[in-house]
C-alpha positions as CSV (number, residue, x, y, z in Angstrom):
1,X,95.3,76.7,122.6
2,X,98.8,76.4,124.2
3,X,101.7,78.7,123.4
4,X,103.5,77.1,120.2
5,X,106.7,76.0,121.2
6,X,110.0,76.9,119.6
7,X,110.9,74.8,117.2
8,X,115.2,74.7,116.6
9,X,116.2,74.6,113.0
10,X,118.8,75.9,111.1
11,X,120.2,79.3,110.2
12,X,118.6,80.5,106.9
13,X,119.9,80.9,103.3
14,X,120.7,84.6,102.9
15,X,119.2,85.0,99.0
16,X,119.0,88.4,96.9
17,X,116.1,87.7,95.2
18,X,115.1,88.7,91.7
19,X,111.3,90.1,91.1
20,X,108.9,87.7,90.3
21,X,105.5,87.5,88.6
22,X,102.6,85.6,90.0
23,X,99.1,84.9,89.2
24,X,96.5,83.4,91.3
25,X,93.6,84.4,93.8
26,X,93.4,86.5,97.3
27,X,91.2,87.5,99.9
28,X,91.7,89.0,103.2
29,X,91.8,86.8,106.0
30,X,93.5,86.9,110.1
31,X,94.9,84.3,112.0
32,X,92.1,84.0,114.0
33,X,89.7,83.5,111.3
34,X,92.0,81.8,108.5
35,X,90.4,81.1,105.4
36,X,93.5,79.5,104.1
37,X,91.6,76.4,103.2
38,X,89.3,78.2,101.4
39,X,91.4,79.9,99.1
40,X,93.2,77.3,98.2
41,X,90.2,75.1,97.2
42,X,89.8,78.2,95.0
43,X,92.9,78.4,93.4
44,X,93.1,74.8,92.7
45,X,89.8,74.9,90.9
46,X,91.6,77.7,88.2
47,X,94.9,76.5,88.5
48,X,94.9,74.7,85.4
49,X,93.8,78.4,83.5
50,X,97.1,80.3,84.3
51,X,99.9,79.7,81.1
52,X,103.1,80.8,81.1
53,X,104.1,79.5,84.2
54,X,107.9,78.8,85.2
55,X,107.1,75.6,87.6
56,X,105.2,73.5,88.9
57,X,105.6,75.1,92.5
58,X,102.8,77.1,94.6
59,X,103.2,80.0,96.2
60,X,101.5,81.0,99.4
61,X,101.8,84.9,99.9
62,X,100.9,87.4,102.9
63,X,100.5,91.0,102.2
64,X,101.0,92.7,105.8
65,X,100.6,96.2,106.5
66,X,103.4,98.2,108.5
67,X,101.7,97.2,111.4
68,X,103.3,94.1,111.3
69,X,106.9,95.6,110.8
70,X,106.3,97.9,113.9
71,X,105.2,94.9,115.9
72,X,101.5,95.6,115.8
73,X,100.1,92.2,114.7
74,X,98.3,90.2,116.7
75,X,95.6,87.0,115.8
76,X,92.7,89.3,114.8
77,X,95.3,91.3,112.5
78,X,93.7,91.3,108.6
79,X,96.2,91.1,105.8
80,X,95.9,90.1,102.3
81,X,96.8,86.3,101.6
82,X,97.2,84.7,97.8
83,X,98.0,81.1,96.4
84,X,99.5,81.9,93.5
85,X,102.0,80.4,90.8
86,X,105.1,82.2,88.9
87,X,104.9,83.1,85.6
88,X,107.0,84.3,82.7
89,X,104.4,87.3,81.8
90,X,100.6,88.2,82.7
91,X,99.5,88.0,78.8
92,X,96.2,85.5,78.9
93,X,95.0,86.0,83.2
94,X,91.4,84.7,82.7
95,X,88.6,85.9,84.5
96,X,88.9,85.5,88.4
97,X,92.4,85.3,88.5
98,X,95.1,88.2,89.0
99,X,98.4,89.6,89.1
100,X,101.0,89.8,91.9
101,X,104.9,91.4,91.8
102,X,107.2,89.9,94.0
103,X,109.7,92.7,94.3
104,X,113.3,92.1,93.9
105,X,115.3,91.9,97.6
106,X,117.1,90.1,100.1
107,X,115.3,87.5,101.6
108,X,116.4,85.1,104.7
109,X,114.8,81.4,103.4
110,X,113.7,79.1,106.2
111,X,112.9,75.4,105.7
112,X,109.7,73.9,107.4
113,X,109.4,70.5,108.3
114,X,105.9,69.3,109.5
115,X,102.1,70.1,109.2
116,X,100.8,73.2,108.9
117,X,100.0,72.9,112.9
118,X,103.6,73.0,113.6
119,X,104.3,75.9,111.3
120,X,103.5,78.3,114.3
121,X,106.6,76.8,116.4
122,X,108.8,77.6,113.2
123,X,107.3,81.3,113.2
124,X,108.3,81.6,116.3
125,X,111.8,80.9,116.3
126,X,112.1,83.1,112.8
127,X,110.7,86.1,114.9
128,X,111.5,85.8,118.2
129,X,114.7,83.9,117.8
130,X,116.4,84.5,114.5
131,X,115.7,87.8,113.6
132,X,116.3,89.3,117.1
133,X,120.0,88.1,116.9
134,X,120.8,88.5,113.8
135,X,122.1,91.6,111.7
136,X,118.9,92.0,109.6
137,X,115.1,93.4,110.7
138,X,112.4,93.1,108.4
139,X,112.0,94.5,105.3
140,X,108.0,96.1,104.1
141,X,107.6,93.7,101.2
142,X,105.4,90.3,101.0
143,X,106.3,87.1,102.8
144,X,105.7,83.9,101.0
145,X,106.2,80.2,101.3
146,X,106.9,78.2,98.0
147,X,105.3,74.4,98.1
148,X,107.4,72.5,95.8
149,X,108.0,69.0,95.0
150,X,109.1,68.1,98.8
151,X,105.5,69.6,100.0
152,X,103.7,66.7,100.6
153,X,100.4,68.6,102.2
154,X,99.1,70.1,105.1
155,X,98.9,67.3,107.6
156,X,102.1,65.5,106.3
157,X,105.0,65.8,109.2
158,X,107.5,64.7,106.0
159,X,106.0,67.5,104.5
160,X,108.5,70.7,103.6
161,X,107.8,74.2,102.4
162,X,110.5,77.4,101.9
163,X,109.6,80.2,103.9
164,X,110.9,83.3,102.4
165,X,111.2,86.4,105.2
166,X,112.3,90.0,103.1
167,X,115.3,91.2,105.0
168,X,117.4,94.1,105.1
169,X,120.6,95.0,107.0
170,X,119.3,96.4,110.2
């Protein structure tokens, strides 16, 4: 596979970010053996079980260790990964199904255009472009994308998802 190429987009949204509770499923998965997919057939089989919930939007969460703030990540890497929704409170999770807190912060949001092949050329310019010149470094709390009503699906190139980076002032 050929190095992902930078992809140019715009500067983020700088956004101070109030906790949030989700609900959903995880597992433990790397980049070189991605079981996205497969949690996400999951999910969307108990979807439908989670009340209380504050939209219709999906949340796709990763759960790094501070390996990947020191630098130390690489394809083989294991970190936690959820697909998730918001919801008010965590009174009725059914069986198979559990809690996440999104702590409060600062968050840089990134729009992604394209399939989910693309999405490594827009990693790369958040990491290797963006945050390298600007005045933030990453911050130890989850990163998530939120698939809302403009998220058409993996494979769609008019697809677009949020990509939510935790920031702090470096």
């Amino acid at each position: 596979m050929k190095d992902p190429e930078i992809i140019e987009m715009k500067d983020p949204e700088i956004i101070e970010m109030e906790a949030k509770k989700l609900v959903g499923i995880s597992l433990h998965t790397s980049l070189a053996d991605d079981k996205t997919e497969l949690l996400w057939k999951r999910f969307m089989k108990k979807k439908d079980e989670i009340f209380n919930t504050t939209s219709d939007d999906l949340f796709s969460v990763q759960v790094y260790d501070e390996g990947f703030i020191s630098g130390h990540f690489n394809s083989q890497s294991v970190f936690e990964k959820w697909a998730a929704v918001e919801v008010e409170d965590y009174s009725g999770i059914d069986e198979g199904l559990k809690g996440l807190k999104l702590p409060a912060g600062l968050y840089a949001v990134f729009t992604h255009e394209g399939t989910s092949n693309e999405f490594a050329g827009t990693a790369k310019f958040i990491f290797e472009e963006w945050i390298p010149s600007s005045e933030y470094i990453l911050d130890d709390r989850p990163h998530f994308e939120v698939l809302g009503k403009e998220y058409k699906g993996p494979e769609d190139p008019a697809s677009k998802e949020k990509i939510w980076i935790p920031i702090k002032k470096g």
